[in-house]
C-alpha positions in Angstrom: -24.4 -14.2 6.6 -23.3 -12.5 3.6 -26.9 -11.9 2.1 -27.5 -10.1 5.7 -24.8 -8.1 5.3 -25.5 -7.2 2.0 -29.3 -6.4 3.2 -27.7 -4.4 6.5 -29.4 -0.4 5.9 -27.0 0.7 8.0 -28.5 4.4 8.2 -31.9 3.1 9.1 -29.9 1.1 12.0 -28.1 4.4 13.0 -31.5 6.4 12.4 -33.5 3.9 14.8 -30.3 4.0 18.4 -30.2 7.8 17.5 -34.3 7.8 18.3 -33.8 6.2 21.5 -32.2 9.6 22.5 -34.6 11.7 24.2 -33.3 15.0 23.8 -32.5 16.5 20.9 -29.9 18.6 22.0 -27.9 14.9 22.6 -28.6 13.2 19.5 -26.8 16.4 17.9 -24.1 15.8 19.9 -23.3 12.5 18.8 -24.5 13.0 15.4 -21.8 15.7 15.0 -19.3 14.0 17.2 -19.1 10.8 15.0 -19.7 12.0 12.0 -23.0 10.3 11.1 -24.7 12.8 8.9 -21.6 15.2 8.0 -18.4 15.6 8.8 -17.0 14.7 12.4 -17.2 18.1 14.4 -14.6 19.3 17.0 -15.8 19.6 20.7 -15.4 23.5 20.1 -17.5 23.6 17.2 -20.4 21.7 18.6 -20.2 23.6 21.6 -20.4 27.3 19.8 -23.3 26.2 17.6 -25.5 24.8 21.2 -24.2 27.7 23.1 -22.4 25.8 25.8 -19.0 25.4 26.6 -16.2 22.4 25.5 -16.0 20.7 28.4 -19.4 20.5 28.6 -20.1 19.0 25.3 -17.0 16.5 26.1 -19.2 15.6 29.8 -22.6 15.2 27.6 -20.9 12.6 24.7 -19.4 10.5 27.4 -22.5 10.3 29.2 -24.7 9.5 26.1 -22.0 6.8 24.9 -21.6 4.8 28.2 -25.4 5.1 28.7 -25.9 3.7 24.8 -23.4 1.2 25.6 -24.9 -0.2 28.8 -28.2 -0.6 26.8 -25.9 -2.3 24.0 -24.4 -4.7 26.8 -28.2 -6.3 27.2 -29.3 -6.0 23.9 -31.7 -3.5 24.5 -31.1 -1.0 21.4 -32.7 -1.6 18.3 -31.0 -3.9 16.0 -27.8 -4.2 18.0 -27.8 -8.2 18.3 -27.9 -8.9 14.6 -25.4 -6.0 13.6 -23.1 -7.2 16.1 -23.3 -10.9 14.4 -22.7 -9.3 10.7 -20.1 -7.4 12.0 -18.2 -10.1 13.9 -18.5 -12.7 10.9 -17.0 -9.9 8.9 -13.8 -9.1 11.1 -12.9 -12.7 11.4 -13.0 -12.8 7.8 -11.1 -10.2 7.4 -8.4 -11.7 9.9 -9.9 -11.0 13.7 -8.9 -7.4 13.2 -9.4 -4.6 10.3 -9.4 -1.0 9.7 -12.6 0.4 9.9 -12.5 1.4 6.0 -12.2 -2.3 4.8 -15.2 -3.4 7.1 -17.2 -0.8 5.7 -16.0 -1.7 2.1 -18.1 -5.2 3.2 -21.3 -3.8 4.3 -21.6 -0.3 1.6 -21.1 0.0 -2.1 -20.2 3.7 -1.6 -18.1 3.1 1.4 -17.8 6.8 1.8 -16.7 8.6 4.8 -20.2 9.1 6.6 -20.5 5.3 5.7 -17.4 4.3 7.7 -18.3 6.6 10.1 -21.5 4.9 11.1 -19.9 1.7 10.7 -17.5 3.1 13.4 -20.1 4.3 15.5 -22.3 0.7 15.6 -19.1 -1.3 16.3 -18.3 1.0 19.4 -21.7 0.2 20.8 -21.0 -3.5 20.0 -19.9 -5.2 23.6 -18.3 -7.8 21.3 -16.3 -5.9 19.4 -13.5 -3.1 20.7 -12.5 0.1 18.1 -9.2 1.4 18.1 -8.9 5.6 17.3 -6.4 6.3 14.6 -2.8 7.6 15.8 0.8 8.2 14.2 1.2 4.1 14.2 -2.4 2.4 13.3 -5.3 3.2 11.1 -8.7 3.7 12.5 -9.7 -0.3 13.2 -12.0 -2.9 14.9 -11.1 -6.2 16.9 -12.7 -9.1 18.0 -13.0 -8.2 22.1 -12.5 -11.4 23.2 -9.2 -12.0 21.4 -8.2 -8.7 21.2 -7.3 -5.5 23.4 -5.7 -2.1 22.2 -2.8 -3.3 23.8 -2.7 -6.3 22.1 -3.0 -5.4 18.9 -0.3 -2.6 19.1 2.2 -5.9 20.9 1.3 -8.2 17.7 1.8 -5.2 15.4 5.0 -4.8 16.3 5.9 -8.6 16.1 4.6 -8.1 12.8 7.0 -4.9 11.9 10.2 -6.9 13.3 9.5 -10.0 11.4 9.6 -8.0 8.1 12.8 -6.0 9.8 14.0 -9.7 10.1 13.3 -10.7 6.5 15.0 -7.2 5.2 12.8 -7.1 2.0 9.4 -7.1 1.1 7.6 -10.6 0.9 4.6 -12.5 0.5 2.6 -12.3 4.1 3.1 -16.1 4.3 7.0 -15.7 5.1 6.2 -12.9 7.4 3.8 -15.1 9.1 6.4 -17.6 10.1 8.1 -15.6 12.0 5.5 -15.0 14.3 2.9 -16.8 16.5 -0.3 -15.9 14.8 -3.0 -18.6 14.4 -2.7 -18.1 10.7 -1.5 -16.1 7.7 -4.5 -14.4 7.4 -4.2 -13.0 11.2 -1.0 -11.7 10.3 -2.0 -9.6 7.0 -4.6 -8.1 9.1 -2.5 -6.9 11.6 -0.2 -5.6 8.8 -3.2 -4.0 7.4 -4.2 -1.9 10.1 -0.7 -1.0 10.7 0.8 2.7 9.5 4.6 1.5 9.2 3.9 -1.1 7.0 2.9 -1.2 3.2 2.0 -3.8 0.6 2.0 -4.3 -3.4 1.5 -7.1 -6.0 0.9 -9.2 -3.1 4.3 -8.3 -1.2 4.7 -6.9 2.1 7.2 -4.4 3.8 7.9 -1.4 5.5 6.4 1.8 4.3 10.0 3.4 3.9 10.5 0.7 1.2 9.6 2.4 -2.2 9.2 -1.8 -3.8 5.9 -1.6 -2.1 5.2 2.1 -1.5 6.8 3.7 -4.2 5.9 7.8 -3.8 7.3 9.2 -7.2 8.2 8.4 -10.9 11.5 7.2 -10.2 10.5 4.8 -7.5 7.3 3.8 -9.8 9.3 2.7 -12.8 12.0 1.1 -10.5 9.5 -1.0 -9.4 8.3 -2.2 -12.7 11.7 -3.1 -13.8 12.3 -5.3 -10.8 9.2 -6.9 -10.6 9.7 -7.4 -15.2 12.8 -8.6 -14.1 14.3 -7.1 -17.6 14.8 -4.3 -19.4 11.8 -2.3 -20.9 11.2 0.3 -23.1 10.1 4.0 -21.7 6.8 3.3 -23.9 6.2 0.4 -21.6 6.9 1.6 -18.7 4.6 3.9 -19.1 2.0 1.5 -19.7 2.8 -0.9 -16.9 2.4 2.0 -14.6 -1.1 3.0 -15.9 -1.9 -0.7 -15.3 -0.6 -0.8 -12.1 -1.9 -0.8 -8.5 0.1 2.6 -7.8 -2.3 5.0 -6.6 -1.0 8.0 -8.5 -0.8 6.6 -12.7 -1.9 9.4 -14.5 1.7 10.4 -15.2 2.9 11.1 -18.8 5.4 9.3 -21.0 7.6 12.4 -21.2 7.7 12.6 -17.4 8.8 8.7 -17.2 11.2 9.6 -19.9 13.0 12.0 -18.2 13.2 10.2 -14.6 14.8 7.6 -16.8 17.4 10.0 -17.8 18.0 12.0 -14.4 18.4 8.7 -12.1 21.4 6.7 -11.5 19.4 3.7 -11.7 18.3 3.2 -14.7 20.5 2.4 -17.6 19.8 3.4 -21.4 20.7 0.2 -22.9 18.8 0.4 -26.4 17.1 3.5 -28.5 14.3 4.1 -26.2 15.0 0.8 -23.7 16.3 1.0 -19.9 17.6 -1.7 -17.7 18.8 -1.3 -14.0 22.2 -0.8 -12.9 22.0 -3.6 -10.1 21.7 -6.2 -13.3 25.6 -5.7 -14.3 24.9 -3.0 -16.6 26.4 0.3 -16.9 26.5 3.7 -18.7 27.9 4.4 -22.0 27.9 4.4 -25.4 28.5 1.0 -27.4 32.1 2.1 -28.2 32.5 2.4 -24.6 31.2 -1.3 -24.0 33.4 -2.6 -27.4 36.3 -1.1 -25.7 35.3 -2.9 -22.0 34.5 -6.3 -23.4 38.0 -5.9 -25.3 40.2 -5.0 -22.3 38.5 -7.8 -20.2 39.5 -10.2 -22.8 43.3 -9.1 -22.3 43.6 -10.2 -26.0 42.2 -9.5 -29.8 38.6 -10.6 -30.4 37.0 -11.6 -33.7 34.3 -9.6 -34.1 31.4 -12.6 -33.7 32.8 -12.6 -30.2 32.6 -9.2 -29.7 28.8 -8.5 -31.3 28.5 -11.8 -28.5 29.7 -9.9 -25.7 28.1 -6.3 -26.8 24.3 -7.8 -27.1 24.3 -8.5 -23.6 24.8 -5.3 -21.9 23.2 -3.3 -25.1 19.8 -3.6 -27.1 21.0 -3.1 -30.5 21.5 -4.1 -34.0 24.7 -6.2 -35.4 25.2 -3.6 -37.6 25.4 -1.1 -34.9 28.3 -2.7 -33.0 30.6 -3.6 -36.3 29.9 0.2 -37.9 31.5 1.1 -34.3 34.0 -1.2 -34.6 35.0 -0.2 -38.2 34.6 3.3 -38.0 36.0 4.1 -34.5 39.6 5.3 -34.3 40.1 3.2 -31.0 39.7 0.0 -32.5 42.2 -1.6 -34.7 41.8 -4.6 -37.1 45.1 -6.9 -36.4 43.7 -10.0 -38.4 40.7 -11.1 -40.3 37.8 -9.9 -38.4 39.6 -9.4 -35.6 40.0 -6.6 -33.6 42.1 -4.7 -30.6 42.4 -1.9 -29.3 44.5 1.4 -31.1 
């Protein structure tokens, strides 16, 4: 099945149900109307350039779609029956249900807009198969008909959406999945795919108000990379993991990361050049500042082994760093051998 697909000519297929269309002034209709050639036209537009009216042109395209789909319905277009059986065997890969751009990533290299288009335009004449229009909550998809109604879809969608409300982070699609009653884990990824409220990254699911898996500037982008590095990182790094990364804007400078790093709350300077997050335990200031904390929370004098100890973890730095700090800072005193208190 997947050599057919690969072999589908999918323009030739459109090319041969257009022919079936007696008039020409109709095949123009629902060339325009779907998009098969160009870009999709508005009823308005169509109707200016045949010199009839919108509601006209709107009467004409339902007429030529239900007639086309009767003829679909007994197999009487040209290649219907075998592009209905490559498309099927594609959406139940793909989980029962997909958006119309991922099915067409299956059957065109290109996958281009005129491409998904006609892909759109086959699986609506498909009695197998029922296409949802895009809205404000779902992407432009396809079902399988017999386990799947608009209705349907938009119901398990929005099991989908509470299970991740449930979980209250983003997570691999196997966890969302067991809060539902899907058939399997696969099911449930497609309905999350077809879904507008929900997002996904490095394999993690969640809602698309979540910036872990749709992160939509710097800041979010380089919070991300720390959390998922799961320790601190210098801005060079950064930079790099974000080129690197699935993001879909990476062509962002290491001057801009630096100075996100510097403007938000979240981030920590920790080293020359090297930011952790604040939700680790660390804080802001300079390595006096952390001397003097470590020494308070000690309620006592500290030899100064202890307190390099202490210092390394909340600051990426040099031995010789902390003790010139300690030696050369009026707020420390020495009160023994190597040991010090505060002034």
């Amino acid at each position: 099945m997947a050599d057919q697909a690969s072999t589908l000519n999918i323009e030739k297929v459109v090319n041969d149900i257009l022919s079936t269309i007696d008039r020409e002034r109709e095949r123009e209709i629902i060339s325009r109307r779907f998009g098969l050639f160009d870009r999709k036209e508005t009823l308005e537009q169509i109707g200016e350039m045949l010199g009839i009216t919108r509601e006209r042109v709107r009467q004409l395209e339902k007429a030529i779609v239900a007639r086309l789909k009767s003829q679909a319905d007994g197999y009487k277009l040209p290649h219907i029956e075998s592009v209905q059986s490559i498309l099927e065997k594609e959406i139940v890969d793909l989980g029962e249900v997909c958006r119309i751009s991922d099915l067409s990533a299956k059957l065109s290299k290109e996958n281009s807009r005129i491409d998904q288009s006609r892909v759109s335009f086959l699986a609506q004449l498909c009695p197998n198969l029922i296409v949802i229009d895009e809205n404000d909550d779902l992407y432009h998809a396809v079902g399988i008909k017999k386990t799947h109604d608009e209705n349907t879809i938009k119901t398990l969608v929005i099991e989908v959406i509470e299970s991740i409300k449930q979980v209250d982070k983003p997570v691999h699609i196997d966890e969302i999945f067991k809060n539902t009653k899907h058939k399997n884990a696969n099911h449930t990824r497609a309905l999350a795919s077809v879904s507008k409220n929900i997002a996904s990254l490095n394999n993690r699911w969640g809602l698309i108000k979540w910036p872990m898996v749709n992160p939509k500037n710097i800041r979010d982008k380089i919070y991300v990379i720390l959390h998922e590095g799961g320790k601190p990182l210098h801005f060079n790094e950064i930079a790099s993991a974000i080129k690197k990364s699935d993001f879909k804007r990476r062509d962002v400078t290491t001057q801009a990361i630096h100075n996100e790093l510097i403007k938000d709350k979240r981030f920590i300077l920790i080293g020359r050049g090297i930011y952790a997050l604040k939700e680790w335990g660390y804080t802001k200031g300079t390595v006096a500042d952390v001397i003097t904390k470590v020494i308070k929370k000690a309620g006592q004098p500290l030899h100064r082994d202890e307190i390099v100890k202490e210092v390394l973890k909340k600051r990426k730095v040099k031995e010789t760093t902390i003790l010139l700090n300690l030696q050369g800072k009026t707020q420390f005193k020495r009160v023994a051998k190597a040991t010090y208190t505060l002034a």
